[in-house]
N, C-alpha and C positions, 0 to 999 in steps of 0.2 A: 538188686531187683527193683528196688523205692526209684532209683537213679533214673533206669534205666524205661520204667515204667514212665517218671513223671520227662523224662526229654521227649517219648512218643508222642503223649498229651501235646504238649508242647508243637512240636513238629505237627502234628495234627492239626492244632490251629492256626498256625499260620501259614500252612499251605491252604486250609478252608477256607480264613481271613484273606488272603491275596489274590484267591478268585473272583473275578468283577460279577456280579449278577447272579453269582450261586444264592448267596446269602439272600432270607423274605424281606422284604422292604420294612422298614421301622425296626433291625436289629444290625448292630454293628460287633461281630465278631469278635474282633481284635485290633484294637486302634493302633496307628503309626507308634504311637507314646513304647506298646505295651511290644511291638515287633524289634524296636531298637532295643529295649531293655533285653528282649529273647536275644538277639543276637550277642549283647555282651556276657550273658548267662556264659550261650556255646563258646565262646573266647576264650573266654576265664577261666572255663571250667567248673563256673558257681551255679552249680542245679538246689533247688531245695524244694522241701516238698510244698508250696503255695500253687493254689491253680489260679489259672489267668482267669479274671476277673468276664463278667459279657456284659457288655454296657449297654443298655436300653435305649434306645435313641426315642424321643417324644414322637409322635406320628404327624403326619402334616397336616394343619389346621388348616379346616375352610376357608374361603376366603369369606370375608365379613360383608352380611348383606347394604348391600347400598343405601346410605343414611337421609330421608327426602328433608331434604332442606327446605322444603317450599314452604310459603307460609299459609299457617291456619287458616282455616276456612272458620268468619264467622258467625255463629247460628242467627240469624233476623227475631226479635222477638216479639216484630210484629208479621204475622204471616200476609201474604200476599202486595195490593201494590201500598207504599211506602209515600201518599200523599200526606200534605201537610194535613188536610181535613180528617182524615185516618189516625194518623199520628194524637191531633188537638184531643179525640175519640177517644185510643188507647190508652192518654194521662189523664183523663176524666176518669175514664172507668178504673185504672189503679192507684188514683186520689182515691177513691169510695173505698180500695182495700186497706189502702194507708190509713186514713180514718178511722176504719176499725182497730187494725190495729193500736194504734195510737190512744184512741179511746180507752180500747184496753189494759195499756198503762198506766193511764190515769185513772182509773178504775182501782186500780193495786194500791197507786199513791194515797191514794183518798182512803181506802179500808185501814192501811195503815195509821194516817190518823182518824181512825175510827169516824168517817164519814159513810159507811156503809149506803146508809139508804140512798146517799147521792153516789156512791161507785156504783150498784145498782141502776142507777137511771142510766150511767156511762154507759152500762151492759147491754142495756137495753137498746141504747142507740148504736152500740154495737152490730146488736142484732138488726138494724131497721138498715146498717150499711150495708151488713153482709148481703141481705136481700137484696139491697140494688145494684151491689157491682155486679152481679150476675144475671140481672134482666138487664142493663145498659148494655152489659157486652154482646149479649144476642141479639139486643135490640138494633144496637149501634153497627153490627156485623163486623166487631173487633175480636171476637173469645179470642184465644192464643192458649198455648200450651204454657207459655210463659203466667199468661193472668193466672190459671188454673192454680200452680203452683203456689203464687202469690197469694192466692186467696186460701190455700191449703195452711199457708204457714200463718194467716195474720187467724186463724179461725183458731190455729194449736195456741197463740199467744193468749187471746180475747176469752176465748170460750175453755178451753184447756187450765189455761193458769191464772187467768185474772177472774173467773167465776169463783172457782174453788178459794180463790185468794178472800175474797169478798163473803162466801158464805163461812168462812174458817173466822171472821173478822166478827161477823154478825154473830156466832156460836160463842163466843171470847166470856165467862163467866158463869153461864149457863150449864154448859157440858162438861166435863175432865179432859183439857185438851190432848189427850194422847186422842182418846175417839173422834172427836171433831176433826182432828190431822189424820187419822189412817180413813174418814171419809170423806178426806178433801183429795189426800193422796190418791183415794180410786180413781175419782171423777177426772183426774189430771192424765195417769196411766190408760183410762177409757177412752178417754178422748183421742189420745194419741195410735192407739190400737184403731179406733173408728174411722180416723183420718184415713190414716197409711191403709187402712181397709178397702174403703169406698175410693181410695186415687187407683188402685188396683185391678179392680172387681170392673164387672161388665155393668153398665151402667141400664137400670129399670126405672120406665118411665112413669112407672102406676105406682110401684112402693119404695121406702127407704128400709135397707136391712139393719136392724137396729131403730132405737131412735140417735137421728141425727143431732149432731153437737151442738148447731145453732138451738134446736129445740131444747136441751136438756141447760143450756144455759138462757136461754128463755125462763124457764121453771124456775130456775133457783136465784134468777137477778128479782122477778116478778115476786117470788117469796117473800125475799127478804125488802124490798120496795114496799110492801103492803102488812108489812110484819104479820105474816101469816102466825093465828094466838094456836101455835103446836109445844108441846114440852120438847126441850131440848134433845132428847133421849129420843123423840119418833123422829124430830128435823133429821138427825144424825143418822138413823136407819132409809128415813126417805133419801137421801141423799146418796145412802150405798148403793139403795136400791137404782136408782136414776143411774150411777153409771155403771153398772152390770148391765140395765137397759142399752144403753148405747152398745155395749159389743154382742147381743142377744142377737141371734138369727130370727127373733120374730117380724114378719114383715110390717110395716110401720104406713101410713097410706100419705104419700106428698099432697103440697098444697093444692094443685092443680084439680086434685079428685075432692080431697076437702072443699073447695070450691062449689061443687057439681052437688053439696048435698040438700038435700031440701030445705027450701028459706026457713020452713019455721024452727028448724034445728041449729040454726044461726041465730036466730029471733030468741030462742029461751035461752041463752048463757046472754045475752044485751036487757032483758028484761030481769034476769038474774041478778046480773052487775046492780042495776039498780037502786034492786031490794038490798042485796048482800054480797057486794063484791069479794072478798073473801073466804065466802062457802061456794060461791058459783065459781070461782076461780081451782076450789081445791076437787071441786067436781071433774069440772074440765080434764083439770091434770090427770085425775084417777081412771077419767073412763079413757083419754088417749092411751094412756100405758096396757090396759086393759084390753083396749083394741088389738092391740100387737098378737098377745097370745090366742084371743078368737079368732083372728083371720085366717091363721096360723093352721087353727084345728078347721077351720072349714076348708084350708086348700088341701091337706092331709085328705079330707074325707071327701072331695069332689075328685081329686085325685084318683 
C-alpha cells in the first residue's frame, strides 16, 4: 500500500511537472534531474518511500535602475556673476574670517604658555574681525551661503574653544581645576548649541535669542584683559552663568538697536571708564544680561 501509494505521488508529479504553463511562475515542479531519476525508479522496480523534492526557483529581478554617469554638477561658492572684482571681494571678506580664526589659535598657543592677557587681546581682535567679515560682505554685495558657514565655524573655533581655553588658563591656581574645566566645558558645549541654533532658526532683525557668542567672548577676553579683582569662586560661576546665557530664550537686543539708544546712555559707561574702568565695565556686563530676562517679561505682558 506504501509502494503503491508513493508510485501515484510519483506519477502525479510528473504528469504535473510535464505540463508547460500549468505550473505559477517562480516554482519548478520537478526538474529534468529528478524525471530521469522517476523513470529509473519504474525500471527497476526501486520505489522507496522519499518524496520528490519542489525546488524553488529565485523570482525574476528588476532590471537595475540606469546608473547617471554624468558628471557633478559643481555648487559656485560665490553666488551670482563670477567677475574678477567679485572674486578680489569674496577673498577679502574670507581673509577677515580666516583671521579670526587663526587669531584664535593663537589665543590657545599663548594661554598655554601662560600669556593669558595677551591671548585675551587675540580674542578681542577676534571679535573686531568677526564684526567686519560680515558688514564687508553686505557692504561689498558678496554674503554667500558659503561665507556664512565660514564664519559659523571660525566663530565655534575663536569664541567656542579658544575663549574657554583662555579663561581656564587665567583660572590655573586660583580655583580647583575640576570647577574652572566643567566651566570652561559649558561655555564650549553653549556655544556650539547657540551656533547650530541661530544657523537654523529664522532670522530676527531687532533681537538675538540668547546671548550671542561673539558677545559672551567679548565678556570673558575683556575680564580677564583687565584682570577683573573677582574671587575665583564668583569668576567660575560667572562664567557658567554666561553660557546657559548663550542657549537661554531670553531675547537679547542687537547692535543695530543698541545704536538707537540715547547719547547720554553711551556717555555714562565712557565717562565711567574714566573714573573706573573696571566697575563700569562689570556694570555693563550685569545690566546687558539683565536686559535679556526684562524684555522677555515685558513681551509676555504686552502680549
Amino acid at each position: 500500500m506504501r509502494r503503491s501509494s508513493t508510485f501515484a505521488r510519483q506519477v502525479l508529479l510528473v504528469r504535473v511537472g510535464r505540463r508547460d504553463g500549468a505550473a505559477a511562475s517562480g516554482t519548478d515542479l520537478l526538474t529534468p534531474d529528478h524525471r530521469r531519476a522517476d523513470r529509473q525508479r519504474r525500471r527497476y522496480g526501486r520505489f522507496d518511500a522519499e518524496v520528490e523534492a519542489v525546488l524553488p526557483v529565485s523570482p525574476a529581478l528588476a532590471p537595475a535602475a540606469p546608473v547617471d554617469e554624468s558628471p557633478a554638477m559643481s555648487i559656485p561658492l560665490l553666488p551670482g556673476a563670477r567677475t574678477a572684482a567679485r572674486r578680489a571681494k569674496f577673498a577679502l571678506v574670507n581673509a577677515c574670517t580666516l583671521s579670526s580664526l587663526m587669531l584664535g589659535m593663537l589665543a590657545i598657543f599663548l594661554a598655554m604658555q601662560g600669556n593669558t592677557r595677551v591671548a585675551a587681546l587675540c580674542l578681542i581682535a577676534c571679535v573686531a574681525f568677526d564684526g567686519l567679515d560680515g558688514a564687508l560682505a553686505r557692504k561689498l554685495g558678496v554674503a554667500s551661503p558659503f561665507g556664512a558657514q565660514m564664519d559659523s565655524l571660525a566663530d565655534m573655533c575663536s569664541f567656542g574653544l579658544a575663549a574657554p581655553v583662555v579663561v581656564y588658563a587665567s583660572l590655573a591656581g586660583s580655583v580647583p581645576p575640576a570647577a574652572a574645566a566643567v566651566a570652561c566645558a559649558l561655555v564650549a558645549a553653549c556655544a556650539a548649541i547657540r551656533l547650530a541654533r541661530f544657523n537654523v532658526s529664522p532670522k530676527d532683525g531687532r533681537f538675538f535669542c540668547g546671548v550671542p557668542t561673539t558677545m559672551a567672548a567679548a565678556v570673558l577676553a575683556l575680564t580677564v584683559a583687565i584682570g577683573l579683582p573677582v574671587p575665583g569662586l564668583v569668576m567660575v560661576a560667572g562664567v557658567a552663568l554666561l553660557a546657559f546665557a548663550m542657549v537661554s530664550s531670553f531675547p537679547y537686543a542687537k547692535l543695530a538697536r543698541l545704536v538707537k539708544l540715547p547719547p547720554w546712555l553711551w556717555l555714562a559707561p565712557v565717562v565711567g571708564a574714566l573714573i573706573d574702568i573696571r566697575l563700569t565695565f562689570a556694570l555693563v556686563v550685569v545690566g546687558y544680561l539683565v536686559s535679556g530676562p526684562v524684555l522677555w517679561l515685558r513681551q509676555r505682558r504686552t502680549a
